[in-house]
MOPAC internal coordinates of N, CA, C and O (Angstrom, degrees):
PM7 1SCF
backbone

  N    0.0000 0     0.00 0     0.00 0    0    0    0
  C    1.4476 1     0.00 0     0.00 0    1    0    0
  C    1.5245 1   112.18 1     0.00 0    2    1    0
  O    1.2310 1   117.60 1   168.87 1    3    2    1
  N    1.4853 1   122.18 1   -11.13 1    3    2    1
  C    1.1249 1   107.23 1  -165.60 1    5    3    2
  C    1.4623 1    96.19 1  -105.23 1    6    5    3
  O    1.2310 1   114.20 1   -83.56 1    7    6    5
  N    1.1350 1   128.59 1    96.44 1    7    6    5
  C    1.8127 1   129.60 1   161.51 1    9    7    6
  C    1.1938 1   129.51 1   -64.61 1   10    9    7
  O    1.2310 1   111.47 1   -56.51 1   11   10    9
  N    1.2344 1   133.68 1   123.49 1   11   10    9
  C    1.5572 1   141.92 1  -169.10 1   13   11   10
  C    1.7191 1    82.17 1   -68.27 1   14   13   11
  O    1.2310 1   120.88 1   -53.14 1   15   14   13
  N    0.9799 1   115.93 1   126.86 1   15   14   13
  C    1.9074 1   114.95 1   138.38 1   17   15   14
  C    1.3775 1   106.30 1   -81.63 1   18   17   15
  O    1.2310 1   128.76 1   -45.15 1   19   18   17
  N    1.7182 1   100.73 1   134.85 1   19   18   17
  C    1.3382 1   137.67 1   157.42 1   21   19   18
  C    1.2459 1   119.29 1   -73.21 1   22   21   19
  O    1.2310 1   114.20 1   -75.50 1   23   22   21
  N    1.4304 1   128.58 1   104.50 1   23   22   21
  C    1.4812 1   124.73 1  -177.43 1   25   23   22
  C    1.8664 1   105.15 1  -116.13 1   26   25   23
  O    1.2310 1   128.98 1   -37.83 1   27   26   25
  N    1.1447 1   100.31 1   142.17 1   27   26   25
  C    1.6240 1   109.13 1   178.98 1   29   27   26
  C    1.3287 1    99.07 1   -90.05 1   30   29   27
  O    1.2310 1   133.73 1   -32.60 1   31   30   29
  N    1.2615 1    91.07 1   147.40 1   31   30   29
  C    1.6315 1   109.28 1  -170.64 1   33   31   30
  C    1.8227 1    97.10 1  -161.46 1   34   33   31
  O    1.2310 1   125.42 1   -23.24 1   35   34   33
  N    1.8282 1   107.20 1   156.76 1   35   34   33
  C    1.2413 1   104.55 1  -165.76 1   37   35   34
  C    1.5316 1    82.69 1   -96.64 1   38   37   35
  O    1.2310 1   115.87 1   -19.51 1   39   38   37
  N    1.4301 1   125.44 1   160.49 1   39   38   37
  C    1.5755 1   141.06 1  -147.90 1   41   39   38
  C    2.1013 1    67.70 1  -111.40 1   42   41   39
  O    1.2310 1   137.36 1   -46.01 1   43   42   41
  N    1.7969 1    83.97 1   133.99 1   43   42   41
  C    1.8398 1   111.95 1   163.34 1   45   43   42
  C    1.8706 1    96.24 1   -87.47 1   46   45   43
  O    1.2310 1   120.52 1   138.96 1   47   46   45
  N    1.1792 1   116.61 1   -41.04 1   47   46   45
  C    1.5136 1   115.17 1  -162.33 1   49   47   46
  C    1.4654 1   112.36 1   -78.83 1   50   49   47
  O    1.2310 1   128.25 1   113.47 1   51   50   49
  N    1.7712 1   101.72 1   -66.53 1   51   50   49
  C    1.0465 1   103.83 1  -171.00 1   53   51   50
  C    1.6700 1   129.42 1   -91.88 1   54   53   51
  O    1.2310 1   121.71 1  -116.01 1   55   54   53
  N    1.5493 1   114.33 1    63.99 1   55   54   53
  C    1.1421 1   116.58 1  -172.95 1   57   55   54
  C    1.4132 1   106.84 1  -124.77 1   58   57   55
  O    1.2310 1   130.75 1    -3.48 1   59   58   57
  N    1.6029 1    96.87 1   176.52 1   59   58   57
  C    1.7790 1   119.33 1   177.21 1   61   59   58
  C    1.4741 1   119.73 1  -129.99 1   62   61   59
  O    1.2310 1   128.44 1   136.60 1   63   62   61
  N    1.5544 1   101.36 1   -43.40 1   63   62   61
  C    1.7660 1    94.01 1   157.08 1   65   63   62
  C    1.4786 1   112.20 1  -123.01 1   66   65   63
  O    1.2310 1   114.52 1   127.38 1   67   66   65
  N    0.8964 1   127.99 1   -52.62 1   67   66   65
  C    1.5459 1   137.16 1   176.29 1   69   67   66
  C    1.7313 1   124.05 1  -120.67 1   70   69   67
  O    1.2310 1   134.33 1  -150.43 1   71   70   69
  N    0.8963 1    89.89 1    29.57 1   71   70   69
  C    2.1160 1    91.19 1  -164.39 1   73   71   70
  C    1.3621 1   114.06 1    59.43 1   74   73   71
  O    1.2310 1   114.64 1   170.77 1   75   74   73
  N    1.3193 1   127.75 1    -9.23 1   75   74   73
  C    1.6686 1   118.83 1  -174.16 1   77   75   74
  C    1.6633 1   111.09 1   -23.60 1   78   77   75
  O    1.2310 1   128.52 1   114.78 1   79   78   77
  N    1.4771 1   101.20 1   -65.22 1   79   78   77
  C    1.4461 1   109.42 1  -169.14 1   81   79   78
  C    1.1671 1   119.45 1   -72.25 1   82   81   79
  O    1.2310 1   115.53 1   150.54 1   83   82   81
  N    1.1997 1   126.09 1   -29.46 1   83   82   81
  C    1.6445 1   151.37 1  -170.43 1   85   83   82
  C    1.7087 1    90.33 1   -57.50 1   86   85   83
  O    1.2310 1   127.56 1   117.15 1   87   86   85
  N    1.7956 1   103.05 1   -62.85 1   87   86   85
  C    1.3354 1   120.28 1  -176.70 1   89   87   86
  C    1.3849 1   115.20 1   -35.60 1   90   89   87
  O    1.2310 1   131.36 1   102.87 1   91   90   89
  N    1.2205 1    95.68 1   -77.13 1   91   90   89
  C    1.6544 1   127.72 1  -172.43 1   93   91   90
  C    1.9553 1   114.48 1   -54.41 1   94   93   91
  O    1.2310 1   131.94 1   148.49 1   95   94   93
  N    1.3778 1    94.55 1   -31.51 1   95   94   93
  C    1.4159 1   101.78 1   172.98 1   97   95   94
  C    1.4833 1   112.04 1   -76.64 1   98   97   95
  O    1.2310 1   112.09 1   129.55 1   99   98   97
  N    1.8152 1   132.53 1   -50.45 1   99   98   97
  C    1.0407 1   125.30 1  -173.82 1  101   99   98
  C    1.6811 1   106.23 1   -71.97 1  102  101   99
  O    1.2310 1   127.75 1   149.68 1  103  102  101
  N    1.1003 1   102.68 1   -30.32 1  103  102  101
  C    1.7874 1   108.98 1  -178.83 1  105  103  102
  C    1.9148 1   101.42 1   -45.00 1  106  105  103
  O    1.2310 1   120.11 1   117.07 1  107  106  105
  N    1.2594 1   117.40 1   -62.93 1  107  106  105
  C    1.5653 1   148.07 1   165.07 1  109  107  106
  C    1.5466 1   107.20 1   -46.60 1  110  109  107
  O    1.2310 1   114.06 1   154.29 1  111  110  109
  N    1.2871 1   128.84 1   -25.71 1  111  110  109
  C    1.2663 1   103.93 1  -135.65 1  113  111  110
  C    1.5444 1   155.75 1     5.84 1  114  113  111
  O    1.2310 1   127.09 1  -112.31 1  115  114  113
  N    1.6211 1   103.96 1    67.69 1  115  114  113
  C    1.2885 1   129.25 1  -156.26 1  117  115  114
  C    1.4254 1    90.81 1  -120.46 1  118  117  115
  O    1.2310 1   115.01 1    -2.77 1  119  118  117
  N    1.3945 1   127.06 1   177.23 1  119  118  117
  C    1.6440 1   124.82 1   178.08 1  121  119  118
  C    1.4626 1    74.29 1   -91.65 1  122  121  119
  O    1.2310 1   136.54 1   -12.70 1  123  122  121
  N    1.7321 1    85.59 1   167.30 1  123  122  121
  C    1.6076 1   100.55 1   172.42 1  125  123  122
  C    1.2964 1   124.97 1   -87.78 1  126  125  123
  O    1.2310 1   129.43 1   168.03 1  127  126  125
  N    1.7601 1    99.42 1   -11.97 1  127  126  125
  C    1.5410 1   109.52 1  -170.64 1  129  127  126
  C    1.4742 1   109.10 1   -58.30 1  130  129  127
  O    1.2310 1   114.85 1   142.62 1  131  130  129
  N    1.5019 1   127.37 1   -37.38 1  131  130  129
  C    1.1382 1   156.20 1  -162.81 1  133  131  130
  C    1.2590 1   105.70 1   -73.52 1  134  133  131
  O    1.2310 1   114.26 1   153.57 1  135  134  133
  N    1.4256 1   128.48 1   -26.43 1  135  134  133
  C    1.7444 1   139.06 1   175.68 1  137  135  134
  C    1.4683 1   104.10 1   -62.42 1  138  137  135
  O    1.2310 1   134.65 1   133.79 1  139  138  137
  N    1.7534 1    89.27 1   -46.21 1  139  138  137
  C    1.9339 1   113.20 1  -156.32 1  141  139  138
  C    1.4933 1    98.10 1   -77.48 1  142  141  139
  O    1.2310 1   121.28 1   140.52 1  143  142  141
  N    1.1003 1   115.15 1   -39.48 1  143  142  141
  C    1.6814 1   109.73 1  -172.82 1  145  143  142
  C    1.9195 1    81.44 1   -64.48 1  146  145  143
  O    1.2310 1   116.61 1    91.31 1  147  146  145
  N    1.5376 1   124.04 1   -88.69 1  147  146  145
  C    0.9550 1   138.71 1  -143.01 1  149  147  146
  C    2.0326 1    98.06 1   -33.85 1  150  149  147
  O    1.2310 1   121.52 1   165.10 1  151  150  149
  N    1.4434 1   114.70 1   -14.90 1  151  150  149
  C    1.8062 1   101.47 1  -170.71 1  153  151  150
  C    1.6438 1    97.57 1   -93.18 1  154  153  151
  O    1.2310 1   126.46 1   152.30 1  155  154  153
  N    1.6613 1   105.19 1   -27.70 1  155  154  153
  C    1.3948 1   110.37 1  -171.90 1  157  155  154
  C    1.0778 1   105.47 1   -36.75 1  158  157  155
  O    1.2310 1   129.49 1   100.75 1  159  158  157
  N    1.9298 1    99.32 1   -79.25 1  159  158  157
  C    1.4554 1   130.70 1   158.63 1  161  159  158
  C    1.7107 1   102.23 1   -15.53 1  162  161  159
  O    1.2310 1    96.86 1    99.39 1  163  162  161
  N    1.2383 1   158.62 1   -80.61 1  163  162  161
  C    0.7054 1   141.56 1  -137.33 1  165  163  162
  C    2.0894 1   105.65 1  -111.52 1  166  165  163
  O    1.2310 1   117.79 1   158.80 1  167  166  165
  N    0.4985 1   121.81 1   -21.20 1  167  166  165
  C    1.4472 1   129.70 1   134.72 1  169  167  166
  C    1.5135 1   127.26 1   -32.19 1  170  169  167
  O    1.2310 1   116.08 1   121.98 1  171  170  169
  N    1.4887 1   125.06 1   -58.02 1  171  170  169
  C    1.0826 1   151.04 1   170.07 1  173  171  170
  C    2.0519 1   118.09 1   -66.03 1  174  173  171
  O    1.2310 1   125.22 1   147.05 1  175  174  173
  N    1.9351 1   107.58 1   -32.95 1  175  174  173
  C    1.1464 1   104.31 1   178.15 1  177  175  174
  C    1.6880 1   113.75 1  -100.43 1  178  177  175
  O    1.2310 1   129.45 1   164.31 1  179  178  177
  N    1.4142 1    99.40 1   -15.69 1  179  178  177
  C    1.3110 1    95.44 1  -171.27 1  181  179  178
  C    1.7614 1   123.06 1  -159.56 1  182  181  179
  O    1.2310 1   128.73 1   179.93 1  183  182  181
  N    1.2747 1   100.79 1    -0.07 1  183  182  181
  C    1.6353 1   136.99 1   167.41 1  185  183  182
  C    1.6156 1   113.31 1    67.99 1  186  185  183
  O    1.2310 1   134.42 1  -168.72 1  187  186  185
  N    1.3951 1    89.72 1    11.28 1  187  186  185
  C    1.9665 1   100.70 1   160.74 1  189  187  186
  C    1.5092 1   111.29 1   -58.83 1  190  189  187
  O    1.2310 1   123.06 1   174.14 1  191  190  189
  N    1.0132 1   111.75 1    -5.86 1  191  190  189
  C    1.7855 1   111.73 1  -161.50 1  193  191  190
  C    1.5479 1   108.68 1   -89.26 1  194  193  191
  O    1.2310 1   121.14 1   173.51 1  195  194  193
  N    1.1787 1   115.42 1    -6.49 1  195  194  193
  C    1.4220 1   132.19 1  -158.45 1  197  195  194
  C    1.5615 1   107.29 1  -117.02 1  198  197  195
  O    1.2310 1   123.59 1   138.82 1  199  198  197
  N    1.5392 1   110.71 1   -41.18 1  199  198  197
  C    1.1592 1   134.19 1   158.85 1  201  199  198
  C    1.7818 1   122.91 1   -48.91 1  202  201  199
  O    1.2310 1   133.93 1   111.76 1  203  202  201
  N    1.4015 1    90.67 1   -68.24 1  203  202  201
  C    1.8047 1   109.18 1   171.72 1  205  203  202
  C    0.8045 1    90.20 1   -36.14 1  206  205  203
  O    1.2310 1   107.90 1    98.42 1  207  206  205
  N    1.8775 1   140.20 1   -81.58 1  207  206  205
  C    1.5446 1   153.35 1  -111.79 1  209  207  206
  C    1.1557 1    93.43 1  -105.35 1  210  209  207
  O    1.2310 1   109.93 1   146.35 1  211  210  209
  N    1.2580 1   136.51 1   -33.65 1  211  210  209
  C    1.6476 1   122.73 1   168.52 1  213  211  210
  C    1.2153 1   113.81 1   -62.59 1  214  213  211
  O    1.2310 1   104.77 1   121.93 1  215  214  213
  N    1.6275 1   145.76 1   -58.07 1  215  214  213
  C    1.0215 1   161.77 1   161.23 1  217  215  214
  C    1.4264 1   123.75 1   -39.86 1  218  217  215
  O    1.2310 1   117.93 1   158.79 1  219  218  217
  N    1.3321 1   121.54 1   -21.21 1  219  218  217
  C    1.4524 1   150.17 1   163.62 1  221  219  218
  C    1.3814 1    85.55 1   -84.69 1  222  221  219
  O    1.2310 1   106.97 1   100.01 1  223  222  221
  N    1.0840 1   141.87 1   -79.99 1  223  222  221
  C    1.7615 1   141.05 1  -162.26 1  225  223  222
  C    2.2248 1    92.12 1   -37.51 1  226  225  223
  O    1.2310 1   136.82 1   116.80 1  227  226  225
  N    1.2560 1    85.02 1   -63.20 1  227  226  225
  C    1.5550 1    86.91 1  -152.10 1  229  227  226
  C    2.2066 1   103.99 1   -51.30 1  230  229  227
  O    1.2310 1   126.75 1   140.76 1  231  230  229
  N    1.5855 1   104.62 1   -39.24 1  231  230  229
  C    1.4399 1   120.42 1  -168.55 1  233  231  230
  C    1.2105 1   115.95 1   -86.00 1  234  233  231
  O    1.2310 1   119.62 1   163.86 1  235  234  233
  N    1.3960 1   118.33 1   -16.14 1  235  234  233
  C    1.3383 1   120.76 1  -175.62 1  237  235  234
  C    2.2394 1   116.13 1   -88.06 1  238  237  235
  O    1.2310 1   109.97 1   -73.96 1  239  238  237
  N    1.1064 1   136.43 1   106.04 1  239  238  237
  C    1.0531 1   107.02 1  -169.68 1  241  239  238
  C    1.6400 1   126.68 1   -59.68 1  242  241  239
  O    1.2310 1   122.34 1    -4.70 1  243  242  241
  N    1.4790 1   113.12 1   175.30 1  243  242  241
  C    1.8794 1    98.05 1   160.66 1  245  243  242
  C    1.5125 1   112.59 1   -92.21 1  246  245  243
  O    1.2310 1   125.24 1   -34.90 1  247  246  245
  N    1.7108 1   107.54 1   145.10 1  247  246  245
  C    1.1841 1   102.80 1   175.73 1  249  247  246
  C    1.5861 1   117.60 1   -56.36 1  250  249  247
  O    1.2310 1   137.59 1   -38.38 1  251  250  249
  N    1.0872 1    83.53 1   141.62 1  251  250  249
  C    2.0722 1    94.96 1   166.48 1  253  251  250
  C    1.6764 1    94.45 1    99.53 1  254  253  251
  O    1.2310 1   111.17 1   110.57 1  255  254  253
  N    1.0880 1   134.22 1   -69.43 1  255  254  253
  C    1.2532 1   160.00 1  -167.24 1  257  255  254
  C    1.6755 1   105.43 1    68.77 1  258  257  255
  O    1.2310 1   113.83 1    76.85 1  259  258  257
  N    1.3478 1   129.28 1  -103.15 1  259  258  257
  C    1.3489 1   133.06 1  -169.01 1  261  259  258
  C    1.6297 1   116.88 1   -91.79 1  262  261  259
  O    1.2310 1   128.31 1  -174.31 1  263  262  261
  N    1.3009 1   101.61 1     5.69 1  263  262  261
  C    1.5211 1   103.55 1   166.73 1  265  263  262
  C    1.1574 1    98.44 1  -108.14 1  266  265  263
  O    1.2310 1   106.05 1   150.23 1  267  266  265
  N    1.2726 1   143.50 1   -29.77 1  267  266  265
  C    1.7558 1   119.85 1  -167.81 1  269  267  266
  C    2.0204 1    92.78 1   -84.66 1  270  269  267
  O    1.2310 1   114.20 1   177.20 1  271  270  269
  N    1.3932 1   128.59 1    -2.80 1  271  270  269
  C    1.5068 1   129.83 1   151.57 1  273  271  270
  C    1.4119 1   113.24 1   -80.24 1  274  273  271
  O    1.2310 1   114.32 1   153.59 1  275  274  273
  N    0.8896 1   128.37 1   -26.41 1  275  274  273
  C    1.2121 1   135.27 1  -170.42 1  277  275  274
  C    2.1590 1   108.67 1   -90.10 1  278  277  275
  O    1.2310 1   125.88 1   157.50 1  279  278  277
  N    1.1159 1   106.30 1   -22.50 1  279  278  277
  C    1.5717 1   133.34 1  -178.97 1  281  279  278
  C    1.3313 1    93.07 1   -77.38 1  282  281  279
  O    1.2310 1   111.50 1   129.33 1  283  282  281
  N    1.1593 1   133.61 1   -50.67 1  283  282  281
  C    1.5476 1   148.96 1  -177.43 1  285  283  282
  C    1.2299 1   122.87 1   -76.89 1  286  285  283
  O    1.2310 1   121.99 1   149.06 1  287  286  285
  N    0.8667 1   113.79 1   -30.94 1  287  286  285
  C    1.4892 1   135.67 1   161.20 1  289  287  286
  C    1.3884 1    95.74 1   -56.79 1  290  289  287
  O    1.2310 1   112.82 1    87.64 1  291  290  289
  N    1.5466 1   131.16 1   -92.36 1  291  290  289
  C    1.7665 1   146.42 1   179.11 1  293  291  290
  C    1.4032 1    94.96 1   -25.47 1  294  293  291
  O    1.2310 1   124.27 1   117.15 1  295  294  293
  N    1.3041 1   109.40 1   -62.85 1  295  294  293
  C    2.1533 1   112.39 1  -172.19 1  297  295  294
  C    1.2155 1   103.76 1   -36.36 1  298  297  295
  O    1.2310 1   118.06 1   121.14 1  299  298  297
  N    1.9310 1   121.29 1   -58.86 1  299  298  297
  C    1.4612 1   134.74 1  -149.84 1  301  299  298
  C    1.5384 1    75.69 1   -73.78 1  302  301  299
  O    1.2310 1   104.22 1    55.86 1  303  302  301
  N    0.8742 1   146.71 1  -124.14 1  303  302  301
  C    1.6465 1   143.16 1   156.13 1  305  303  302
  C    1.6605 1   107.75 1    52.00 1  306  305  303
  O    1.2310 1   129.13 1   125.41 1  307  306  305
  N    0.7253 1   100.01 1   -54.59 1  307  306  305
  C    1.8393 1   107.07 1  -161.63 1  309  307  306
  C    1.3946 1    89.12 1   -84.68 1  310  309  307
  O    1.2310 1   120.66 1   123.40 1  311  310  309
  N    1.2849 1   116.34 1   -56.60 1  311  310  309
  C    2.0157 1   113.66 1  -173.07 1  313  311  310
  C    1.0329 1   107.83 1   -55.24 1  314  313  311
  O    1.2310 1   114.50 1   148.59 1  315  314  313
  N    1.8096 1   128.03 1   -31.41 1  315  314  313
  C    1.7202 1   102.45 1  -165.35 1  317  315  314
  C    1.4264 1   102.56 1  -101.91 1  318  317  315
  O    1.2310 1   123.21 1  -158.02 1  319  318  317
  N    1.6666 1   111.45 1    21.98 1  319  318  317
  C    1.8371 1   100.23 1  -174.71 1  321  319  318
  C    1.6830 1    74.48 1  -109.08 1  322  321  319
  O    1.2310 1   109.74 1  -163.90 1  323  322  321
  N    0.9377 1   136.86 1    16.10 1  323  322  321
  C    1.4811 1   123.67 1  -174.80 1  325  323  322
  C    1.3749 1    76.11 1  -113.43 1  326  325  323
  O    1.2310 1   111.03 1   104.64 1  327  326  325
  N    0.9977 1   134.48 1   -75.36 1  327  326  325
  C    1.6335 1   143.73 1  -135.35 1  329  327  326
  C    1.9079 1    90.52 1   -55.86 1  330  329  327
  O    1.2310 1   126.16 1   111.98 1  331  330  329
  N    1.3331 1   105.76 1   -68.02 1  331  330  329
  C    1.4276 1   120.52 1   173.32 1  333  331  330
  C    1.8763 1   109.64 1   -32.05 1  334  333  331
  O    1.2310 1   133.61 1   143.30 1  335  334  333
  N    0.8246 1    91.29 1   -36.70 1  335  334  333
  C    1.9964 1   104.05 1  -175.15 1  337  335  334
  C    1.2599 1   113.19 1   -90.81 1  338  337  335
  O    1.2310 1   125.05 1   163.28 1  339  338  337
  N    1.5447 1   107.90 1   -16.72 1  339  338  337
  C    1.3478 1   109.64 1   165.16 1  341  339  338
  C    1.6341 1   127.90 1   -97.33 1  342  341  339
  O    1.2310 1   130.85 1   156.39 1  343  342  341
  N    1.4570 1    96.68 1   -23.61 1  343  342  341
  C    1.4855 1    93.39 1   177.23 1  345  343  342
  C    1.5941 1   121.01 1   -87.61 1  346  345  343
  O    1.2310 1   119.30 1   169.74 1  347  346  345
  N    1.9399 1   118.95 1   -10.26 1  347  346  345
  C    0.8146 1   132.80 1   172.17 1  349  347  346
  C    1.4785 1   109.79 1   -80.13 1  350  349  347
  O    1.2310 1   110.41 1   160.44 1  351  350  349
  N    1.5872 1   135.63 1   -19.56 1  351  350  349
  C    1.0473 1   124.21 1   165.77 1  353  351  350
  C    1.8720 1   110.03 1   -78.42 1  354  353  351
  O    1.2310 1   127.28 1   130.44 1  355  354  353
  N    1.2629 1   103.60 1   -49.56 1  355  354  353
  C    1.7287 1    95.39 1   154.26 1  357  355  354
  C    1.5528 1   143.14 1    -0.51 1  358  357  355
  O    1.2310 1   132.59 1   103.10 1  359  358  357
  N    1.7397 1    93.28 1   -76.90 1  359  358  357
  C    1.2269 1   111.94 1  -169.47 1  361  359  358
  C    1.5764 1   105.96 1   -83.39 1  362  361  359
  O    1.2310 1   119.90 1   156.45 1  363  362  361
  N    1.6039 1   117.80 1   -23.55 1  363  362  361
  C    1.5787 1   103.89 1   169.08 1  365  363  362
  C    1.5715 1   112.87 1  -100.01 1  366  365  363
  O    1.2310 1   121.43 1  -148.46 1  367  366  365
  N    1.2548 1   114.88 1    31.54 1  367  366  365
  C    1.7479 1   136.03 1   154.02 1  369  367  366
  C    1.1919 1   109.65 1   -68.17 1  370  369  367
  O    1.2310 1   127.25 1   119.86 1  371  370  369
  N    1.8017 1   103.66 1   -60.14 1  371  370  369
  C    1.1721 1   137.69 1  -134.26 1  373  371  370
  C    2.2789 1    80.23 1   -94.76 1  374  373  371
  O    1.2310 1   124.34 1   132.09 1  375  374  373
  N    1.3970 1   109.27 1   -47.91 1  375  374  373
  C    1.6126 1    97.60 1   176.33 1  377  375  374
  C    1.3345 1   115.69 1   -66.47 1  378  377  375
  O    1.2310 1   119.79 1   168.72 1  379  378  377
  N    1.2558 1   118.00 1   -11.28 1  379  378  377
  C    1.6524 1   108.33 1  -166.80 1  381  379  378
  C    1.6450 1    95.45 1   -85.42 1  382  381  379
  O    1.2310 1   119.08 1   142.31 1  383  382  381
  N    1.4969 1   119.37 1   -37.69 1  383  382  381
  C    1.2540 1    96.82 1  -172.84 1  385  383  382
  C    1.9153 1   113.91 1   -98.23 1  386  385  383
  O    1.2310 1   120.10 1   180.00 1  387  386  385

């Protein structure tokens, strides 16, 4: 009874311009290459393909959204209590001699 929901989301990893396909492919589990041909393809016959994929850009969210900013945030965080811990072992290197 308990079903995972599947939510579309534009792919942070696996992209080339915006995750559209990245998205849409793991959503599917289809390759993504197969998204990208399919806008070419349709881009190329009738220039809806450009259209779709813009409109997909704007409706589709990004994966992670305010936690994979928020992840970055903790990182920037974590480097300057290191950085700070490093330059203070430094400078009493630097007093001993």
């Amino acid at each position: 009874m308990s079903e995972k929901i599947k939510k579309l989301y534009r792919s942070r990893k696996n992209r080339i311009l915006f995750g559209v396909c990245g998205g849409l492919g793991s959503y599917f589990k289809i390759d993504p290459n197969i998204f990208r041909i399919l806008f070419i393809i349709l881009t190329l016959m009738s220039g809806i393909g450009v259209i779709l994929y813009v409109v997909l850009v704007l409706f589709i969210p990004t994966e992670g959204g305010k936690r994979i900013e928020e992840d970055k945030f903790a990182e920037v965080d974590e480097f300057k209590k290191r950085a700070g811990e490093k330059i203070q072992d430094i400078a009493k290197k630097v007093k001993k001699k």
